[in-house]
N, C-alpha and C positions, 0 to 999 in steps of 0.2 A: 504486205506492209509490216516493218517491226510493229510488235506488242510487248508493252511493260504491263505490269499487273499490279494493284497496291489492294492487299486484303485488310480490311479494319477493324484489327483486333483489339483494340486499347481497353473497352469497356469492362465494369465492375461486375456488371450481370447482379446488382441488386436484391431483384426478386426471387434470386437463384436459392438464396438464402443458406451459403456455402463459401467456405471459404476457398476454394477452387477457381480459379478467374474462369468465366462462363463461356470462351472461347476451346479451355481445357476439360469442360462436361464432358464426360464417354457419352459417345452414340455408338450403339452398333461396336462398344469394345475399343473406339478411335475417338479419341478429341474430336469434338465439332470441328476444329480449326483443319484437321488433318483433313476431312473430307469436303472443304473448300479448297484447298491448295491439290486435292487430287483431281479436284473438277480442273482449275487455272493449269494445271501441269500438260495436260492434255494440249493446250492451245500452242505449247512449246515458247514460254514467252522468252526476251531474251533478257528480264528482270523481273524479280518476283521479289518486292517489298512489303513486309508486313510490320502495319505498324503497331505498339505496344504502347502500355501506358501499367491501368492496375495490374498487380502481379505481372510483371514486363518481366520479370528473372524466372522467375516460373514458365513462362512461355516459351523463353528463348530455351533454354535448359529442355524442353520438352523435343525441343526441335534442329536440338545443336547437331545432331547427324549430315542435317539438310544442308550439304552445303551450296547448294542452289536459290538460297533463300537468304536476303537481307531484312535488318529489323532496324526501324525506326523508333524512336521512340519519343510520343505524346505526351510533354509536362509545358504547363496542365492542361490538362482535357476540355476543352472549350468547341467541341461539336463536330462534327461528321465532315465539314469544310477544314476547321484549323488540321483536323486528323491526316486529310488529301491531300495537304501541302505539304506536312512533315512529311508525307510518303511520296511526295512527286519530287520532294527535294532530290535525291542520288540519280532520279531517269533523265536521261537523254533526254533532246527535242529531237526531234522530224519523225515520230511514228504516233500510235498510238497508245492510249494508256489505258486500260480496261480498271473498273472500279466493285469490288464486292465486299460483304460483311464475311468474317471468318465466323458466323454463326449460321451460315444458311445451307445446313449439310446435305440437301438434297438436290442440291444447283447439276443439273445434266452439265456436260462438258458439251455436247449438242448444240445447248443453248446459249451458251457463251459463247462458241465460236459460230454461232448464226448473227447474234448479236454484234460482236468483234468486226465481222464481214462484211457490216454497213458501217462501221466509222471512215471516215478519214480526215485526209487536211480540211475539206469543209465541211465536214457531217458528223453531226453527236449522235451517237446511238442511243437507243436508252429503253431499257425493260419495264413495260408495263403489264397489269396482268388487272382483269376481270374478275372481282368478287360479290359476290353475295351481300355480304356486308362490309363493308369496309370503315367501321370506325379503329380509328386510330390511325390509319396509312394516311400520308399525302396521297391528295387527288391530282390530276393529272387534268390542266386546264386546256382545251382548246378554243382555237377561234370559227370563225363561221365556214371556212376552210377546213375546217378540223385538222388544223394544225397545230400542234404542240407549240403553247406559249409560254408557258410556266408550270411551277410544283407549288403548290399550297400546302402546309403541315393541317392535320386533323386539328392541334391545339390552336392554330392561329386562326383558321376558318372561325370555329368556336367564339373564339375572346372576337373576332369581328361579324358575330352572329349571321356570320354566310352561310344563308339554306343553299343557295344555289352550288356552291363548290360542293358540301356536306351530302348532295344527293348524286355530285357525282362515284358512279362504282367502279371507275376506272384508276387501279391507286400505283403508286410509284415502288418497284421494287427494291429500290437502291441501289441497281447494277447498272451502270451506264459506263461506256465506251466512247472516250472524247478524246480529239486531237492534243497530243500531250501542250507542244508549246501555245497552243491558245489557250488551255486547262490551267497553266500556270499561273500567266496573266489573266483571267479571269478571280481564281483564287484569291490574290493579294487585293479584290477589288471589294471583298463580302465585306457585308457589316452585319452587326448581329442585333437588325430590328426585327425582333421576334418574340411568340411568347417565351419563350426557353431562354434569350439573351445571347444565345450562340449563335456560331457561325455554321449557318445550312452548307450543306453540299450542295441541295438542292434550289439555290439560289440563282445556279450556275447557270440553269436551262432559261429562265428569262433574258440571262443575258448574254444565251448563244442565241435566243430567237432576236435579240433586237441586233446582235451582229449581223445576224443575214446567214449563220449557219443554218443549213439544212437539219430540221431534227426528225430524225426514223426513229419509229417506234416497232419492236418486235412484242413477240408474246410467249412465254414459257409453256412449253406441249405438255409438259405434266402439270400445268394450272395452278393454283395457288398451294398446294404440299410444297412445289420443287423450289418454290421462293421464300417460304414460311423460314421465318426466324425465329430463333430460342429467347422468350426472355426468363419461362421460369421451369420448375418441374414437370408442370400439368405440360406446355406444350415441348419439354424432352420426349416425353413418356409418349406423347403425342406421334411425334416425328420418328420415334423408335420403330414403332408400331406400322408406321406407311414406309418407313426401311425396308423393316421383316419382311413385311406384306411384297413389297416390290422384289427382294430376294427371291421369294418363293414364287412366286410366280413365272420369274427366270426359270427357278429350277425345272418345274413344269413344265414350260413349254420347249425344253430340255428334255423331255422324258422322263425326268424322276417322279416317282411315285412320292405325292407327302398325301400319309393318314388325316392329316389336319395342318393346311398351310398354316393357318392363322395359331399353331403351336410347335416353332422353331424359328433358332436362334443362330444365326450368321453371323461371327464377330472377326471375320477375315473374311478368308477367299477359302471357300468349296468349289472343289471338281469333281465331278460326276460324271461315268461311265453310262450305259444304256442298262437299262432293266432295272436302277438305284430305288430301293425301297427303303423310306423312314420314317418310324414310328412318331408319335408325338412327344412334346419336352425332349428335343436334341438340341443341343446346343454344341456348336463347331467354331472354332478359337483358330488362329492361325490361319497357317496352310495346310488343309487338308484335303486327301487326294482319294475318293471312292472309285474299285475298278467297277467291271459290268457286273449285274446281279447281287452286287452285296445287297446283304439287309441288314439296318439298323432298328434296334429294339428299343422301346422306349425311354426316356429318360434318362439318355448316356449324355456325356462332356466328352467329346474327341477333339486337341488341341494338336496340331503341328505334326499331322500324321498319315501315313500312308497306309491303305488299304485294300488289299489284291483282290483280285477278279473273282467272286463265289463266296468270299467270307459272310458267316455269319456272325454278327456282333449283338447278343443278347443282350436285354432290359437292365439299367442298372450301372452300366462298364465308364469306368474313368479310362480314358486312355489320353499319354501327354509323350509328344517326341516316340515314339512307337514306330512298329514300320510292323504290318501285317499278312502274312502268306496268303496263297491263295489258296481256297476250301479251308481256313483254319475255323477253327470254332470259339469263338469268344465269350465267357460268363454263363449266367448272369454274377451282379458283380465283382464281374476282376477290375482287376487294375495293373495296367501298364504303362510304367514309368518311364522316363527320358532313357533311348540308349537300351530300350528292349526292342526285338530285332526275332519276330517269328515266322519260321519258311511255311511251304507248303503243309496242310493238313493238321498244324498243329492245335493242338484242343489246349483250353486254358481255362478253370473250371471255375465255380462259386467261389469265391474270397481268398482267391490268388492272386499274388502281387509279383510282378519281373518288373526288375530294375537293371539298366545295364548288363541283360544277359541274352545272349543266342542260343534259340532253341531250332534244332533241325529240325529236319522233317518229321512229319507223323509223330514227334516227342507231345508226352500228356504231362500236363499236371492238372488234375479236378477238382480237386479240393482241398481249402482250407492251409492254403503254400505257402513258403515265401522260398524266390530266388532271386538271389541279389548278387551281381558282380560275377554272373555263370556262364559257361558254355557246356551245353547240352547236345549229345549226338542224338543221330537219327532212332526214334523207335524208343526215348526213355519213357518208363513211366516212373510218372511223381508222385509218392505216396502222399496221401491227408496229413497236413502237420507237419508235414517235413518241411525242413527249414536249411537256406545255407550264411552259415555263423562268418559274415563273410568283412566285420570291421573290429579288428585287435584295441580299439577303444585310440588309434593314433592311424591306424591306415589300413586299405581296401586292401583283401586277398582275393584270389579267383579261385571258384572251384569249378573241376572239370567232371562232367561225367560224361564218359565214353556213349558210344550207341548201345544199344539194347540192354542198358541196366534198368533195373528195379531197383526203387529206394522204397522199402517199406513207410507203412504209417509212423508217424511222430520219433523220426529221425532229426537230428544236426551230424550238416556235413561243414565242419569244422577247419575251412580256408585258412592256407591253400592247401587243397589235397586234390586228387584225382583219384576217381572210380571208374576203375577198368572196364574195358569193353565187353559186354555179357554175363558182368558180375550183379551180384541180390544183395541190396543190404538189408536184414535183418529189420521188423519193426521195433521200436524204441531205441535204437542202435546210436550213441555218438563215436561221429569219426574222426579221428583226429590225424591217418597217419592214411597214405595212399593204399587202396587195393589192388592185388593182381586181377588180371582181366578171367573173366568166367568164375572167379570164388563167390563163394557166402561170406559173409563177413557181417557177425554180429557182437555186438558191443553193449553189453547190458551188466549191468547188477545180478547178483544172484537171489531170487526169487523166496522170500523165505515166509512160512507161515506158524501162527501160534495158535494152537488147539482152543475154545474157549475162553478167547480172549474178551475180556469188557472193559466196554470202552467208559471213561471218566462219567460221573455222574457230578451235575452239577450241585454247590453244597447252597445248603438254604440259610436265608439271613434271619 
């Protein structure tokens, strides 16, 4: 059966205490709203309306890539019902319309489309879940049938001093899946007698039970986390944490090795070879791709990066847009920038920096470097200090150095130039001019010294 989908993103998020509209909080490095819309993508729907209200340009603008994605927009905001009908406005009739918050970033795509799979032209679906305590959630009424008759909100049980609804612990998710064109005509029928004055969404269920709709209820397999909504810091940080937790665990039962699940950081998508060991406080951004047997050292940032089979990457290492050899050796920390690109066996030592540069095989640099804008042959070693001077203060030069040169300590290779293949450069040497391949080539000041020289004394006041 077609599925439309309407996410309900309008809200202020208040208690957020941020000017950020609360559907754009990072979780896991992605809007809340992104990891709603990644759950509903899955279902393949063939309309995905999301509707806006506070910071409505901020949203759209977050999300103008998608072009799979329309946006409604809610003025003014008058409840969870007026919100359904601006977003049910653009769908079609004759399918179904699936309904969720753009704050509930742990919704399995599972559970939607288990949900989704009991609607139709007579059957409302609808998500309920089993808690502990359920103050503040609508209860979820049934009759002596136990059949779903209605939603009661926690504040109006309240103001109508309902123990009996208040002790039920069966509460209302707010994802329900209903026959689009009877969802419409129900809509324009709400009134808003309530304590809030708005118009409930949840209104709707009473009055598909007195239609004669069939109402199925499902239950979400990850229990009340996979339903849990944002409304402030405490429960982001909260939801963060049962993310991470559920990342790792993946990873695990994957075969990676984590020192301490509960200390690492997934803010993309990690792939992981067999034999994957990681230290604790890693944190992975992007797309990044680990082969078999690497091992990560503690307290690195790898962002948008590949990683070959045997590397080791030591304690400490920034790496962003990178692509890594196999058997290379990495830090402790280096740093490799967008557009660095190391083959086989290459070593990259304490407080080395490559930026946009290709180093071959077996090429070292250990410490204390920078290469920027380089291509590096097989077998160079990078002296301490050495540096390549590779921006004229208006634009990027390249330097080249051939295979099996040696750059001495506390060198500039002074782009564009090239360093021939089997040539030494001299330490403290600046280059400015290309070398033939196998010379020396040193570039230094003349070394001069004064017998008994004393140095300034300071004068007294």
């Amino acid at each position: 059966m077609d599925i439309s989908v309407i996410v309900l993103a309008a809200g202020k998020g208040t208690r957020m205490k941020s000017r950020l509209p609360k559907v754009l909080q990072p979780l896991a490095g992605r809007p809340l709203l992104a990891h709603s819309l990644a759950a509903v993508a899955a279902l393949k729907p063939s309309k995905t309306v999301v509707v806006v209200g506070h910071g409505a340009d901020e949203v759209k603008a977050a999300f103008s890539s998608r072009g799979d994605l329309e946006f409604a927009l809610q003025s003014p905001q008058n409840g969870t019902g007026h919100a359904t009908a601006v977003g049910i406005a653009p769908i079609a009739d004759g399918g179904i319309t699936l309904i969720l918050s753009g704050d509930t970033p742990l919704i399995q795509p599972k559970t939607l489309s288990k949900l989704s799979a009991l609607a139709n032209e007579k059957t409302f679906a609808l998500l309920t879940c089993h808690v502990a305590d359920p103050t503040g959630y609508g209860r979820i009424v049934r009759n002596d049938a136990g059949e779903v008759v209605k939603i009661v909100e926690h504040k109006d049980a309240l103001a109508a001093n309902d123990q009996a609804t208040l002790a039920i612990h069966e509460m209302n998710t707010a994802i329900m899946c209903a026959p689009t064109a009877w969802l419409r005509r129900a809509l324009t029928k709400l009134e808003p007698k309530n304590a809030q004055g708005e118009l409930y969404l949840t209104d709707v269920i009473a009055m598909a039970a007195v239609d004669g709709l069939k109402i199925a209820t499902t239950q979400p397999d990850g229990g009340e986390t996979e339903i849990a909504g944002v409304n402030d810091k405490i429960q982001l940080a909260a939801l963060e944490c049962a993310f991470q937790h559920q990342q790792a665990e993946a990873l695990m039962r994957d075969g990676v090795t984590l020192i301490d699940p509960h200390r690492i950081d997934i803010r993309g998508t990690l792939s992981c070879g067999s034999d994957v060991e990681i230290d604790v406080n890693c944190v992975f951004e992007g797309e990044v791709t680990l082969g078999d047997n690497v091992r990560i050292g503690a307290n690195c940032v790898i962002k948008d990066a590949t990683i070959a089979a045997n590397a080791v990457i030591h304690p400490m290492c920034h790496i962003d847009g990178a692509t890594v050899g196999e058997s290379a050796i990495i830090g402790p920390f280096a740093r490799l920038r967008p557009g660095a690109a190391l083959a086989e066996a290459v070593h990259i030592g304490n407080f080395v920096e490559v930026k946009n540069s290709t180093l071959a095989k077996g090429a070292k640099a250990n410490h204390l470097a920078y290469l920027g804008d380089a291509t590096v042959g097989e077998r160079v070693n990078y002296g301490a200090g050495a540096i390549t001077a590779n921006y004229d203060g208006a634009n990027k030069h390249r330097t080249i150095i051939e295979a099996d040169v040696h750059v001495g300590s506390n060198c500039v290779l002074v782009a564009p130039v090239t360093i021939g293949a089997g040539g030494t450069v001299g330490g403290g040497s600046t280059i400015t001019k290309s070398t033939e391949p196998g010379a020396l080539t040193v570039a230094r000041g003349k070394q001069l010294s004064i017998p008994n020289w004393k140095r300034p004394l300071k004068t007294s006041k």
